[in-house]
Residue frames relative to the residue before (quaternion, step in Angstrom):
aa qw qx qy qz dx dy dz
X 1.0000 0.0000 0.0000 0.0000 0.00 0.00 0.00
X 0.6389 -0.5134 0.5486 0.1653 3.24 -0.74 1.10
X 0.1623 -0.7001 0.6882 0.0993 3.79 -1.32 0.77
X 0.4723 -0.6813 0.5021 0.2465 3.02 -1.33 1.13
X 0.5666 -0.5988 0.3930 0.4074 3.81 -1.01 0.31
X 0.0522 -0.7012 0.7082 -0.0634 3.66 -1.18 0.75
X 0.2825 -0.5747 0.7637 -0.0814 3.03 -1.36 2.18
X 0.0004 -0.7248 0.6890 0.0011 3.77 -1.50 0.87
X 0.3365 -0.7544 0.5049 0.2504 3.85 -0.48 0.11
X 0.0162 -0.8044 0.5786 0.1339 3.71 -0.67 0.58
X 0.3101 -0.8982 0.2902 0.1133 3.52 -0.10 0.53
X 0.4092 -0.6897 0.3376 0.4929 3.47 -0.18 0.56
X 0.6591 -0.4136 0.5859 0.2261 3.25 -2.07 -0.99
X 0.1202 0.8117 -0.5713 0.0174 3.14 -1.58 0.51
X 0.0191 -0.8446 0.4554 0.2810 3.48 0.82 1.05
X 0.2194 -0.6104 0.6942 0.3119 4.11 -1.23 0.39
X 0.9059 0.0009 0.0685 0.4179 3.87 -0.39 -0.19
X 0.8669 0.1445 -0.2966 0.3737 3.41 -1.35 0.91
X 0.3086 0.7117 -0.5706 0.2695 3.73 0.83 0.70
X 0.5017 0.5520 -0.4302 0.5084 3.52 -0.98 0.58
X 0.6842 0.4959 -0.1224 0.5205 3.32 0.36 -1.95
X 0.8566 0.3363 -0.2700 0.2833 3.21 -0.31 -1.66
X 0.3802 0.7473 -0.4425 0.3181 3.74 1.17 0.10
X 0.5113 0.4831 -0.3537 0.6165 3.61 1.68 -1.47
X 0.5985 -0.3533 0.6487 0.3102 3.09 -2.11 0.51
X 0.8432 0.3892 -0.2113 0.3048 3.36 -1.45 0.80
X 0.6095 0.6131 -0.1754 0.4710 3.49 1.36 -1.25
X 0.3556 -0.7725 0.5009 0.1609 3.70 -0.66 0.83
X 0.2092 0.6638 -0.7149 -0.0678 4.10 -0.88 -0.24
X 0.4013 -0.6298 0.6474 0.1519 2.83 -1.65 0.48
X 0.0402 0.7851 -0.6119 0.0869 3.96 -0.64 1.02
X 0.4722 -0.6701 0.5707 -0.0474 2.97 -1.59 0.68
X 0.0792 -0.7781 0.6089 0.1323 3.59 -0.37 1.03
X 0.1637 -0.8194 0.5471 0.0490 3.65 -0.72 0.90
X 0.5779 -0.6122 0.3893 0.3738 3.74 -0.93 0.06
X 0.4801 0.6306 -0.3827 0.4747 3.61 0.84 0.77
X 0.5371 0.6253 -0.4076 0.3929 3.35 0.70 1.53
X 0.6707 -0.5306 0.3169 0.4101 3.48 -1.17 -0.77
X 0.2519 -0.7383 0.6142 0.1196 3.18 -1.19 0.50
X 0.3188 -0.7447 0.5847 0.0443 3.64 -0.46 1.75
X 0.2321 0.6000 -0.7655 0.0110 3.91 -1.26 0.37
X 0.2103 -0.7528 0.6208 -0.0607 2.54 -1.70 1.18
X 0.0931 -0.8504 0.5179 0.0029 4.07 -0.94 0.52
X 0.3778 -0.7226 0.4672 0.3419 3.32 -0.46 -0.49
X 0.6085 -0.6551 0.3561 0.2716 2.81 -0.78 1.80
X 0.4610 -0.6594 0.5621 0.1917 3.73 -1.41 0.48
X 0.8248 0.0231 -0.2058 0.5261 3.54 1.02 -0.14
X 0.8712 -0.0872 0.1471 0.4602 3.79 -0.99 -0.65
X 0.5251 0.6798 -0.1719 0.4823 3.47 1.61 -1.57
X 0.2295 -0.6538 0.7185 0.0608 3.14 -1.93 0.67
X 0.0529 -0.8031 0.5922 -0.0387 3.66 0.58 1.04
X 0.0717 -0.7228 0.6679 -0.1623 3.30 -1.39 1.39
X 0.0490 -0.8051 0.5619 -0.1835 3.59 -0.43 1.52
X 0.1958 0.7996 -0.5564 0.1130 3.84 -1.52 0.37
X 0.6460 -0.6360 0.3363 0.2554 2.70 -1.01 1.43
X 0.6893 0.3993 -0.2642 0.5437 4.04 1.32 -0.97
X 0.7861 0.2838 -0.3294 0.4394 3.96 0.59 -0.10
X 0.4941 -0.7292 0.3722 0.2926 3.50 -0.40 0.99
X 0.7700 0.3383 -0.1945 0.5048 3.63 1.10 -1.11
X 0.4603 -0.6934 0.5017 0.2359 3.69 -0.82 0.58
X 0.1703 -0.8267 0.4713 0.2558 3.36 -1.12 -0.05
X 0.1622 -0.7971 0.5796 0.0483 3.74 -0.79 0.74
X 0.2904 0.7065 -0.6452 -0.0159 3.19 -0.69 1.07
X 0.4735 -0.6393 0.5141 0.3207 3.84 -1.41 0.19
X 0.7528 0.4602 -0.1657 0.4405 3.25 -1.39 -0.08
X 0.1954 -0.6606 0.6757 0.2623 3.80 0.71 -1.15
X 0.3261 0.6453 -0.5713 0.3884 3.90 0.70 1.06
X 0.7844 0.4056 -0.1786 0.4339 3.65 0.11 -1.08
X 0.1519 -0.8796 0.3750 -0.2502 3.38 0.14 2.23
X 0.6292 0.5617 -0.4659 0.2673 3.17 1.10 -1.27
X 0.6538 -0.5462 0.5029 0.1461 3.16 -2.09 0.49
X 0.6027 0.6692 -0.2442 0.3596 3.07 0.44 0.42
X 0.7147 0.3758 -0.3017 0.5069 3.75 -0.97 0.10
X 0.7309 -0.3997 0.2780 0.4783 3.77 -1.62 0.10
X 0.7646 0.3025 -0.3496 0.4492 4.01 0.92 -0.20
X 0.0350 -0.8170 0.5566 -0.1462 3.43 1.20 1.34
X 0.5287 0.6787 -0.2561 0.4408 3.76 0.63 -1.77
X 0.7443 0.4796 -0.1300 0.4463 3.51 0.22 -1.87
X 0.7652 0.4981 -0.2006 0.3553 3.13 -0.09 -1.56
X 0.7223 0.4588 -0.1733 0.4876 3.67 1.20 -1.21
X 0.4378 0.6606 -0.4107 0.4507 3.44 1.77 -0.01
X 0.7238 0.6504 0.0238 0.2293 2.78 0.84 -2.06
X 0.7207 0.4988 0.0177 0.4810 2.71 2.11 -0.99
X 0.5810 0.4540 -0.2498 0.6277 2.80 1.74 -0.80
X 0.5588 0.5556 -0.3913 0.4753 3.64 0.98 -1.50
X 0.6296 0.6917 -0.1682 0.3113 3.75 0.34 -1.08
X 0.7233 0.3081 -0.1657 0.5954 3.50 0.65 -1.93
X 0.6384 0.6311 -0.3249 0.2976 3.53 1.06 -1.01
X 0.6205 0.4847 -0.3147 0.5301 3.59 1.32 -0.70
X 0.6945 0.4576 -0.3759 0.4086 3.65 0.55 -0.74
X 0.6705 0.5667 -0.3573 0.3188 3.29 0.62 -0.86
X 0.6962 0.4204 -0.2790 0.5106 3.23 1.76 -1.12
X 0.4561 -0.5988 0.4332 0.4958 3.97 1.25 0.53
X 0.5437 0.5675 -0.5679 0.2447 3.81 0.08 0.37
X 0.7753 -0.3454 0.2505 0.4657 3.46 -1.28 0.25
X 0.2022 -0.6320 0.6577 0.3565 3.72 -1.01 0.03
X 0.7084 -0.4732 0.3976 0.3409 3.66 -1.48 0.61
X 0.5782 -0.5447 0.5730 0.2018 3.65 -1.21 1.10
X 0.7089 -0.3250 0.4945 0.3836 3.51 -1.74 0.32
X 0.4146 0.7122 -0.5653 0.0370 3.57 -0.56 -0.26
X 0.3764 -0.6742 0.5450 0.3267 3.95 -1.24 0.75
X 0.0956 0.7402 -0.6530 -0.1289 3.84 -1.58 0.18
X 0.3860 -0.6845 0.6167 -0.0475 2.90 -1.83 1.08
X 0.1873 -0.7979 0.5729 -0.0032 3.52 -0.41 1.32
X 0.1222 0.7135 -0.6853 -0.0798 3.87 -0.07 0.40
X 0.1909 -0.7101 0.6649 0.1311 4.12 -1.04 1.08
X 0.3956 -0.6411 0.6573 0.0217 2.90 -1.71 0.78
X 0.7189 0.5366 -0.1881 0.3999 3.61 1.43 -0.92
X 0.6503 0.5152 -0.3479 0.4366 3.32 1.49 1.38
X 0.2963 -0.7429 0.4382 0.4103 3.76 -0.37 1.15
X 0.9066 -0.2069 0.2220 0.2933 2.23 -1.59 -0.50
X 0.7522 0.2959 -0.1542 0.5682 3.68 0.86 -0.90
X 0.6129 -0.7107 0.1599 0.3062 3.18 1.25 1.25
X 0.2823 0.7866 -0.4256 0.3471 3.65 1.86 0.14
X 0.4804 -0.5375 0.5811 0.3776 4.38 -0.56 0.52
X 0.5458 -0.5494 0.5871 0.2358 3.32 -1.35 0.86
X 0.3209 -0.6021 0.6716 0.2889 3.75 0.17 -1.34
X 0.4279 0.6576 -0.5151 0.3451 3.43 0.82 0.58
X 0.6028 -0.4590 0.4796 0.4426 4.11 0.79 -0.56
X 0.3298 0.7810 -0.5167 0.1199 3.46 0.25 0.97
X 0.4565 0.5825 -0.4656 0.4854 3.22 1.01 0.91
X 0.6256 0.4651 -0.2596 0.5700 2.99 0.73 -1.31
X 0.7590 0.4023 -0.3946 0.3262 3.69 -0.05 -0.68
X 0.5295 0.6464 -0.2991 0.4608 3.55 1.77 -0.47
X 0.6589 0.4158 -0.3246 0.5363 3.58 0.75 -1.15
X 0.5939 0.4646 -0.4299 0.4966 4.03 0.49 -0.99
X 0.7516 0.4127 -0.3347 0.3908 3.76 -0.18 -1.00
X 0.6626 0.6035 -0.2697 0.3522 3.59 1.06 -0.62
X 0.7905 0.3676 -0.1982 0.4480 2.57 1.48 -1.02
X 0.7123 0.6251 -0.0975 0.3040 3.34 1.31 -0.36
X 0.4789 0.3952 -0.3671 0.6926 2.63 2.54 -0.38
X 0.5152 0.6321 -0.4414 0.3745 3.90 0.22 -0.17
X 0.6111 0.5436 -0.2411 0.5224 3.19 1.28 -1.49
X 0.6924 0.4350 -0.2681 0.5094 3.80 0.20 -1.77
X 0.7140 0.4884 -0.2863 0.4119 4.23 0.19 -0.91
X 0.6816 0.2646 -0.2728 0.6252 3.83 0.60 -0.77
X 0.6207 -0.4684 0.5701 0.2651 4.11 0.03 -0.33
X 0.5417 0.6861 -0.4816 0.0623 3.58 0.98 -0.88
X 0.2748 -0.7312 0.5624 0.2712 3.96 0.82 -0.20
X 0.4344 0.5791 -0.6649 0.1838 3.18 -0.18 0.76
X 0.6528 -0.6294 0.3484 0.2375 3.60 -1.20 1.21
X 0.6038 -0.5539 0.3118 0.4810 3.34 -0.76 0.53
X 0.6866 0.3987 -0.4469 0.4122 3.91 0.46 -0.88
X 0.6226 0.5295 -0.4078 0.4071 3.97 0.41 -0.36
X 0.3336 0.6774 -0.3602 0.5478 3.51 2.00 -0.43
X 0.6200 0.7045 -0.1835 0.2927 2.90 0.32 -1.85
X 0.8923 0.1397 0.0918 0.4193 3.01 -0.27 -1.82
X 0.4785 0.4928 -0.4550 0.5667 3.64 1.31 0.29
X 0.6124 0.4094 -0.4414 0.5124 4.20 0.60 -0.32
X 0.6777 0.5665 -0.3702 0.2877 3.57 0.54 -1.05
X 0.6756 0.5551 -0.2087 0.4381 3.37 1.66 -1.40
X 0.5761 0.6302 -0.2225 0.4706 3.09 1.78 -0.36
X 0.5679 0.4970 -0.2693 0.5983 3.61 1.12 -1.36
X 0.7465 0.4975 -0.3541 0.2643 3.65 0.44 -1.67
X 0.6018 0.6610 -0.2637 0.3626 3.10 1.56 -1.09
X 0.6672 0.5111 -0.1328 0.5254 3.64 0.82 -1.22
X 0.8608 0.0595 -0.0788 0.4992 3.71 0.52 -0.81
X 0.3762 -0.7433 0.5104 0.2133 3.79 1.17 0.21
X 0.8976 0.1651 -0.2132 0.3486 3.81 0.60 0.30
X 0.5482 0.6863 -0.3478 0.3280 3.19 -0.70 -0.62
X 0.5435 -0.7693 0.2016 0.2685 3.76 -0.91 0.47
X 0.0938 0.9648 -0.1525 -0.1927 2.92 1.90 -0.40
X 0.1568 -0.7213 0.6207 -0.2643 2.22 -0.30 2.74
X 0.4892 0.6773 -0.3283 0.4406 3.25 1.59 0.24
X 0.4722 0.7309 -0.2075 0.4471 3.11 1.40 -1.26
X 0.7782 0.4145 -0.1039 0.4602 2.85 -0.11 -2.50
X 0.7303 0.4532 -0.3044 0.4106 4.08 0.50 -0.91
X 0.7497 0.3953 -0.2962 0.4404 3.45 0.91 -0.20
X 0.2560 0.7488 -0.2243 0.5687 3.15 1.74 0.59
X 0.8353 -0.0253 0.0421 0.5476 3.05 -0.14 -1.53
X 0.4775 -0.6915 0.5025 0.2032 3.48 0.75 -0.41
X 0.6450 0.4460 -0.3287 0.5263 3.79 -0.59 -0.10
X 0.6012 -0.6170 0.4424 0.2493 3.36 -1.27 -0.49
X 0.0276 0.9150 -0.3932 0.0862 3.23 0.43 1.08
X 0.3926 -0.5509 0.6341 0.3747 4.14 -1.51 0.80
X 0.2648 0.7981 -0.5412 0.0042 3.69 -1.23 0.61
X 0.5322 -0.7305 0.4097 -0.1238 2.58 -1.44 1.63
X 0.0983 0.8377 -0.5166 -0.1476 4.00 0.72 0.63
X 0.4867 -0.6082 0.5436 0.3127 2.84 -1.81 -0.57
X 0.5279 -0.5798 0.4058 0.4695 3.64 -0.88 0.00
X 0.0285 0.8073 -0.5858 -0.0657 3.73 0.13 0.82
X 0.4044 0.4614 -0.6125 0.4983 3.83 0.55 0.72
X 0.7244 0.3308 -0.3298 0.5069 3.43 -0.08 -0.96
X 0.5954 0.5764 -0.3483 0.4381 3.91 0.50 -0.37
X 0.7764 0.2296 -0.1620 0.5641 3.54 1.07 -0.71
X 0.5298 0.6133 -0.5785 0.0923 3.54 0.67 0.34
X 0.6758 0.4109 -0.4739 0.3871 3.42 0.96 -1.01
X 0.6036 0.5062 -0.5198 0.3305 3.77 0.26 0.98
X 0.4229 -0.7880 0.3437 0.2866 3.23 1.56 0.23
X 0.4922 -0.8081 0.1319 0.2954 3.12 1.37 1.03
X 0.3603 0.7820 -0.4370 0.2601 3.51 1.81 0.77
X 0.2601 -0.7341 0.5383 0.3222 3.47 -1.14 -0.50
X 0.0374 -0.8664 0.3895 -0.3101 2.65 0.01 2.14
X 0.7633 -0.3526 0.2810 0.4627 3.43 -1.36 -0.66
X 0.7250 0.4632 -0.2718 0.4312 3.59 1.59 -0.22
X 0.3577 0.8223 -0.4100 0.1664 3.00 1.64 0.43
X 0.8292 0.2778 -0.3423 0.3435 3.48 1.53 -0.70
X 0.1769 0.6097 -0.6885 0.3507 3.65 1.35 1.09
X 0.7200 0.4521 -0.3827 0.3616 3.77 -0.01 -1.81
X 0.7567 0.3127 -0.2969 0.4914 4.27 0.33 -0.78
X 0.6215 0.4462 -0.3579 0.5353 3.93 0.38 0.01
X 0.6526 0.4872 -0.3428 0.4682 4.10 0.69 -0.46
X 0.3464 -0.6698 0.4829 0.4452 3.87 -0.91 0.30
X 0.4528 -0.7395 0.4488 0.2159 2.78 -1.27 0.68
X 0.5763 -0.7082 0.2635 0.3113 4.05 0.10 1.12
X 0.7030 0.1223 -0.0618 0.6979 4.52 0.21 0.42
X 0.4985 0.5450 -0.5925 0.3216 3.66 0.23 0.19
X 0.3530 0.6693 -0.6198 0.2080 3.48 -0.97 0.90
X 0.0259 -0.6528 0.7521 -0.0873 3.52 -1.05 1.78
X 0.0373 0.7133 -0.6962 0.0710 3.03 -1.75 0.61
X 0.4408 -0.7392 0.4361 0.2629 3.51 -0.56 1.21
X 0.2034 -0.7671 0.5983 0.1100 3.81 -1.10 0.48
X 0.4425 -0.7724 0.4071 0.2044 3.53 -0.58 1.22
X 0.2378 -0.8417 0.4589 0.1564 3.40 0.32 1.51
X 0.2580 -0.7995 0.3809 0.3861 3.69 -0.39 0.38
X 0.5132 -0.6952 0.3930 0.3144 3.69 -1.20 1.02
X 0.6615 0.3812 -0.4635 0.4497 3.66 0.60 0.69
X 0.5562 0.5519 -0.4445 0.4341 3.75 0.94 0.37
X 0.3794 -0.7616 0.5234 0.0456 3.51 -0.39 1.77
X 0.2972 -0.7836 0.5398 0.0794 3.65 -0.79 1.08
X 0.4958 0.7446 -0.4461 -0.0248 3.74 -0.57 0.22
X 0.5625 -0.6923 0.4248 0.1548 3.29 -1.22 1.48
X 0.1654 -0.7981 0.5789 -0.0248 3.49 -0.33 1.19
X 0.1084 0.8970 -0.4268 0.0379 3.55 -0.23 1.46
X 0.5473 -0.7109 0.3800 0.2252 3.01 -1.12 1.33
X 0.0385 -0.8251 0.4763 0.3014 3.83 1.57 -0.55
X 0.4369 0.5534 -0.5650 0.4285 3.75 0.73 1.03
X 0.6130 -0.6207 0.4855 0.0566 3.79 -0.49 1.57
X 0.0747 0.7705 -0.6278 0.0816 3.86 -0.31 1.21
X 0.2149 -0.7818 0.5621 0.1632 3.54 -1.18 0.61
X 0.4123 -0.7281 0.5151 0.1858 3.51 0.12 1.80
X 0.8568 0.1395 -0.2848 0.4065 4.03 0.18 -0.08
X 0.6026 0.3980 -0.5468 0.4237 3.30 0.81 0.48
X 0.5917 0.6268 -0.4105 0.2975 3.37 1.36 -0.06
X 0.6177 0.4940 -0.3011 0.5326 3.25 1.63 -1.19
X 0.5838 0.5122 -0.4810 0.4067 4.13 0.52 -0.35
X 0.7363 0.3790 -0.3304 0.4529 3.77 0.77 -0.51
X 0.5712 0.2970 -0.4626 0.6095 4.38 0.99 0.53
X 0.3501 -0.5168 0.7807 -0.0291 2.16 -2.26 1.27
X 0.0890 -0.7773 0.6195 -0.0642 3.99 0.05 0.88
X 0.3534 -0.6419 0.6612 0.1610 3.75 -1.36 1.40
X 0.7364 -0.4165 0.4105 0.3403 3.08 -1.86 0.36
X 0.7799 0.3851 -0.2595 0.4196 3.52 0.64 -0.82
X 0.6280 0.5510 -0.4459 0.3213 3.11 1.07 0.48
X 0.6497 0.3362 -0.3723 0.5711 3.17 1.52 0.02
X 0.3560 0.6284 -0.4351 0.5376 3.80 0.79 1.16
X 0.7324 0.5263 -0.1285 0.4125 3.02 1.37 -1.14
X 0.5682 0.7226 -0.0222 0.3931 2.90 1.59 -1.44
X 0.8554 0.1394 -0.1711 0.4686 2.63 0.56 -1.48
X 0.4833 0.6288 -0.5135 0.3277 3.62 1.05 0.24
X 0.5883 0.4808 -0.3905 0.5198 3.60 1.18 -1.02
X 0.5490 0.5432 -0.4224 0.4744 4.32 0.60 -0.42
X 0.7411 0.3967 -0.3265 0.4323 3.53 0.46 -1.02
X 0.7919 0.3408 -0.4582 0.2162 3.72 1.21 -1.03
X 0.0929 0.8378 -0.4475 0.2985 3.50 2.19 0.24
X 0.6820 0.6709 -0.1332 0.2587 2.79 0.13 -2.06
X 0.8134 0.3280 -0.0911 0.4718 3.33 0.85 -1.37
X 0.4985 0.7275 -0.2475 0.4013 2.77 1.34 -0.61
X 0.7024 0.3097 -0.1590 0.6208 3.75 1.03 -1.21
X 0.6398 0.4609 -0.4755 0.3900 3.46 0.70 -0.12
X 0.7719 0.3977 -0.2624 0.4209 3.84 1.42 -0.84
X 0.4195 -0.7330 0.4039 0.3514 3.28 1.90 0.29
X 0.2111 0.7750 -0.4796 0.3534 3.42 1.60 0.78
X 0.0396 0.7493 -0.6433 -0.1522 4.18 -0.25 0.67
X 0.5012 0.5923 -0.5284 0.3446 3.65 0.60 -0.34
X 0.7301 0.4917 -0.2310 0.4145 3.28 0.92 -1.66
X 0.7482 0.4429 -0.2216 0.4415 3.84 0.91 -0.54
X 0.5073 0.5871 -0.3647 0.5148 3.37 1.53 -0.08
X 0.6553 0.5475 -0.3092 0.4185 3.54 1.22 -1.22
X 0.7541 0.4435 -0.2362 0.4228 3.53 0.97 -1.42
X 0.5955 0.4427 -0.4389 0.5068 3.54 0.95 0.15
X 0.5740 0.5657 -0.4188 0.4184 3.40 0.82 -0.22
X 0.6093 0.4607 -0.2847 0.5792 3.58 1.02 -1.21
X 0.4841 0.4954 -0.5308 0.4884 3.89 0.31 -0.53
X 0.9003 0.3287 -0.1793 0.2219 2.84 -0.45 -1.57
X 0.5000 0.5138 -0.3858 0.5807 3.54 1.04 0.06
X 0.5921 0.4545 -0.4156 0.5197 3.86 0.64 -1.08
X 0.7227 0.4214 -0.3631 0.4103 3.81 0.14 -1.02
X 0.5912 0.5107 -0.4518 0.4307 4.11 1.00 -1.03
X 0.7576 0.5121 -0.2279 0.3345 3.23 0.27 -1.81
X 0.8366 0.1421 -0.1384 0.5107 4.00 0.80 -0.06
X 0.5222 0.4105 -0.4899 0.5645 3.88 1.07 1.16
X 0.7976 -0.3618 0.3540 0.3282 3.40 -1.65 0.64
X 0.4033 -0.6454 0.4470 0.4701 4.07 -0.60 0.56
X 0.6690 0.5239 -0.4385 0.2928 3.52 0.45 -0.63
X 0.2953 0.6900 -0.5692 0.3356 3.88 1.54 -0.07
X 0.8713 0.2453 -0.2083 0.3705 3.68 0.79 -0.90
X 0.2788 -0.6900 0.5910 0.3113 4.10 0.14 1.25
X 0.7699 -0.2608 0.4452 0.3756 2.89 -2.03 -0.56
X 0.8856 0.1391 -0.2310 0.3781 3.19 0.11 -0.88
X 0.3313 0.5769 -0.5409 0.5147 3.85 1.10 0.37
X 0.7777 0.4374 -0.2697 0.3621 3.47 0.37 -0.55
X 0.3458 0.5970 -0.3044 0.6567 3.55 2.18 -0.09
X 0.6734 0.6063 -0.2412 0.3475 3.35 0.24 -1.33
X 0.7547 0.4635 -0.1268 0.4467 3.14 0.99 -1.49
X 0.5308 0.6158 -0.2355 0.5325 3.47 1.41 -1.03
X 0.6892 0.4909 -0.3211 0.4253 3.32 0.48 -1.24
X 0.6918 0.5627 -0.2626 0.3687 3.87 0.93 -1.34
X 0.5424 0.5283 -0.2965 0.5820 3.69 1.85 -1.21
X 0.6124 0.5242 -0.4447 0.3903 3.70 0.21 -0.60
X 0.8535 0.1313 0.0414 0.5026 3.46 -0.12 -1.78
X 0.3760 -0.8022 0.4387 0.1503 3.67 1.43 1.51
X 0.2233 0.7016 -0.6272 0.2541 3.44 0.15 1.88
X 0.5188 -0.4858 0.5468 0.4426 3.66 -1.22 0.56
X 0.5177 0.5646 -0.5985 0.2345 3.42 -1.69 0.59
X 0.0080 -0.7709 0.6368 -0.0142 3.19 -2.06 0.18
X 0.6468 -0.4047 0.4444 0.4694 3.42 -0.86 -0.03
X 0.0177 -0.7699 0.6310 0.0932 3.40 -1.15 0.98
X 0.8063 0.4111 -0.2225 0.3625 3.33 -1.73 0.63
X 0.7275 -0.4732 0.1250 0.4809 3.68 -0.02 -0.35
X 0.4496 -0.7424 0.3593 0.3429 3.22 1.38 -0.20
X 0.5913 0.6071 -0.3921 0.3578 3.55 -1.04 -0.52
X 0.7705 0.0754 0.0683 0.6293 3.36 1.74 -0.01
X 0.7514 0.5777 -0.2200 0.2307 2.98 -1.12 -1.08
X 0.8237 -0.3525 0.2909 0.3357 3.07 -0.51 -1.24
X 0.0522 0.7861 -0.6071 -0.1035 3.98 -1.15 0.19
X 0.3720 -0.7582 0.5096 0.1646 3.71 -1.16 0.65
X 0.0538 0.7495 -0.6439 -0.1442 3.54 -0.50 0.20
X 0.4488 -0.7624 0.4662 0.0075 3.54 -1.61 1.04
X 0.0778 -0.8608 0.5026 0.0190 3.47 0.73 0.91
X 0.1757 -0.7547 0.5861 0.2366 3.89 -1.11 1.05
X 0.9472 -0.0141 -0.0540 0.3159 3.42 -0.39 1.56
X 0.7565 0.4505 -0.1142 0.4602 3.18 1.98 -0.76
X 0.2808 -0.6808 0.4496 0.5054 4.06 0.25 -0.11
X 0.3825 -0.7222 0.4405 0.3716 3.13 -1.49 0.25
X 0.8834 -0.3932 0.0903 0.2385 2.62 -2.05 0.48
X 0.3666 -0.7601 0.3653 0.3929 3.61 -0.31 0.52
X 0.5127 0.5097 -0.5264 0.4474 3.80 1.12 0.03
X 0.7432 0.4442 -0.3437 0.3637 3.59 0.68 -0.59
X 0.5253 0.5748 -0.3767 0.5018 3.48 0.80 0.10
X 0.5822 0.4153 -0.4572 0.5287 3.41 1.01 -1.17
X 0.7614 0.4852 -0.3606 0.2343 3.77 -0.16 -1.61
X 0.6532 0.3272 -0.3496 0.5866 3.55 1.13 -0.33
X 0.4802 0.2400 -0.7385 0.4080 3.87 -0.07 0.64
X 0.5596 0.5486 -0.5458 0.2967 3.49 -0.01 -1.55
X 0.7436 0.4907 -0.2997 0.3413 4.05 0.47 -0.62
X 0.5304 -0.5567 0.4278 0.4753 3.32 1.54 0.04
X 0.5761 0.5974 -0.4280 0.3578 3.84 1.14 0.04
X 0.2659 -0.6731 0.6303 0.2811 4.02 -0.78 0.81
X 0.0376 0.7148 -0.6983 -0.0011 3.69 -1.02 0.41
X 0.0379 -0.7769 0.5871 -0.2242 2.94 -1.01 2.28
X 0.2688 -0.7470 0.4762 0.3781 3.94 -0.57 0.45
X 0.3400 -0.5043 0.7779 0.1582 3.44 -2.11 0.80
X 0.0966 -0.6973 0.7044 0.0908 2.59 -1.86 1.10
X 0.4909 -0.6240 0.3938 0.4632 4.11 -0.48 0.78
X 0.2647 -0.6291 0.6750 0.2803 3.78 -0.95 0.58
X 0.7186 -0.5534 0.2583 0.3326 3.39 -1.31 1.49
X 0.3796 -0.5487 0.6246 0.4059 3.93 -0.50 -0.12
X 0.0995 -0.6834 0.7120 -0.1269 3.58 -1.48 1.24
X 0.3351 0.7421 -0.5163 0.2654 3.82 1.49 0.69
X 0.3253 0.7451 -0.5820 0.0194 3.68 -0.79 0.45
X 0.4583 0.5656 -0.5161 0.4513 3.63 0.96 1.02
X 0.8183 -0.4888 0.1523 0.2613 3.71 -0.54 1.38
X 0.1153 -0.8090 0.5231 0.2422 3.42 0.45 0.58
C-alpha cells in the first residue's frame, strides 16, 4: 500500500540572549523557534530513485539504492541526515528507508534571495530528520531526534552549539544547555560507523533544554539587517575572558526568570546588559551601521531587544509588551535599510525530559 504524502514544518531560530557563551560547554542561551522556516513533504518515490528537490537549491538530487552519501555540495545538510538516519537503522537491524521523493519549500530567504540568519541548517537536519521519522513510522523519540540532527549539523559544519538543532526540534522557546560533542565523539574517531548507536543511546554530558512559557501578549519582531554574517569566521576572530561567560550566563539565568514571571521590565533590562556585555568585548565591527540604528531605535522607544546571533550583520529582535510598534519607528529603521517583519513562536513540541 502506497503512503499517503505528509508535509511537517521545521522552523527556524532566533537566539534572544546568551549566544557567544553557549558555544563553551556548560553556558546557557535562551532561543526561540519562530515561523520562518521549512516545510518538508514527502511521498513515495515512483521509481527505484530517491528524488530530492527545493525551492532554495536550484539543482535536485537523484540518487538510487540510498548509496551516494558523500557530504558535500549545496545538499550537504541532507545527505548527512540520510546517512546518519540510514547507518543508524542498519546498525539497529531495522529496515533501511524505502525510495521516497522530498520537497523542501524555505521560507528563510528575503527577498533578494540573501539567508535570513534564522538557522537553516539546523532547521534542514531537524526537518530531515523528523519528516523521515513521522513518514516511515520509525518511532524514534524526540531526544534521539535530537541527537541524530546534531550528528548531522556536527558532521557538515564541525561547530557551533546546536541550540539551533535542539530549537527546531522542539520548537517553543527554550533555556539550552549543550554538550561538548567533539570531545563526545572523539574516542569514536569522529566516523559514522558501527559506534554510532553507543554515541546516540549514551547520555550525553551538560545537555539540558527546557521549554519557557513565552507570554502570549509579548509581540516578536525580527529586524533585518539583509547584510550576510559568517557565524564561524566570526567566532574564529574573538577571544572572550572568563568573566564573560560568568557574565553571560548570569544575565541568561536573569532572562530566564524574566519569561517565566512575564516580568518585561525585568527582560528588557537583561537584554540590555547582554547586549552591552556582547558590544563591550567583540570586535567594533560586531556592530554595522545599521545594527547600530537598530539599537538606537530600541533606547529611544525603550523596547526589549538586541542583536541576535553573531552579529556583524544579520539580524536584531525587538520585544513589544502587547502593543505594535510605533509606526515612526519602523519608518526610521526602513529609511536605514532595515526590513522589519513580525515572528510568531512555533508551538513548543518538547517532551524529552527537561
Amino acid at each position: 500500500m502506497t503512503k499517503q504524502p505528509l508535509s511537517i514544518y521545521s522552523p527556524g531560530k532566533l537566539f534572544l540572549a546568551g549566544e557567544y557563551a553557549v558555544t563553551k560547554t556548560g553556558q546557557s542561551a535562551i532561543v526561540a523557534a519562530v515561523d520562518r522556516g521549512l516545510t518538508f513533504t514527502i511521498s513515495a518515490s515512483p521509481d527505484a530513485n530517491f528524488q530530492l528537490s527545493s525551492s532554495s537549491i536550484v539543482a535536485d538530487w537523484t540518487f538510487n539504492g540510498g548509496q551516494d552519501y558523500a557530504i558535500e555540495g549545496p545538499w550537504a545538510f541532507v545527505r548527512a541526515s540520510l546517512k546518519i538516519l540510514q547507518t543508524y537503522l542498519a546498525l539497529e537491524k531495522r529496515a533501511l528507508l524505502s525510495p521516497f521523493h522530498l520537497t523542501i519549500e524555505s521560507q528563510l530567504l528575503a527577498a533578494n534571495g540573501q539567508k535570513l540568519g534564522l538557522g537553516s541548517s539546523a532547521a534542514v537536519v531537524a526537518g530531515t530528520i523528523n519528516v523521515l521519522d513521522a513518514y516511515f513510522d520509525l518511532q524514534l523519540d524526540q531526544l534521539k531526534r535530537f541527537k541524530l540532527a546534531a550528528l548531522a549539523h556536527h558532521y557538515v559544519q564541525g561547530n557551533g552549539s546546536l541550540a539551533d538543532v535542539a530549537t527546531s526540534i522542539t520548537g517553543g522557546v527554550i533555556a539550552y544547555q549543550g554538550t561538548d560533542l567533539a570531545q563526545l565523539m572523539q574516542p569514536y574517531h569522529h566516523q559514522i560507523n558501527q559506534d554510532l548507536v553507543s554515541l546516540v543511546n549514551r547520555d550525553w554530558p551538560d545537555l539540558a533544554i527546557h521549554q519557557l512559557p513565552w507570554p502570549s501578549d509579548w509581540r516578536l519582531s525580527l529586524v533585518a539587517t539583509h547584510q550576510s554574517a559568517d557565524t564561524k569566521k566570526a567566532l574564529s576572530r574573538v577571544q572572550l575572558a572568563p568573566d564573560f561567560y560568568q557574565d553571560s550566563q548570569k544575565i541568561v539565568m536573569v532572562a530566564q526568570a524574566a519569561i517565566a514571571g512575564q516580568d518585561y521590565s525585568q527582560l528588557r533590562n537583561a537584554l540590555a546588559t547582554n547586549q552591552s556585555l556582547l558590544r563591550e568585548n567583540l570586535p567594533a565591527e560586531y556592530l554595522t551601521p545599521r545594527l547600530t540604528q537598530f539599537l538606537a531605535g530600541l533606547t529611544i522607544h525603550h523596547l526589549a531587544g538586541k542583536v541576535s546571533g553573531a552579529g556583524f550583520g544579520d539580524n536584531g529582535f525587538a520585544i513589544s509588551d502587547g502593543h505594535p510598534l510605533s509606526p515612526d519607528l519602523v519608518q526610521t529603521w526602513t529609511s536605514a535599510g532595515l526590513n522589519v517583519s513580525t515572528l510568531n513562536i512555533v508551538p513548543s513540541q518538547l517532551k524529552f525530559p527537561e
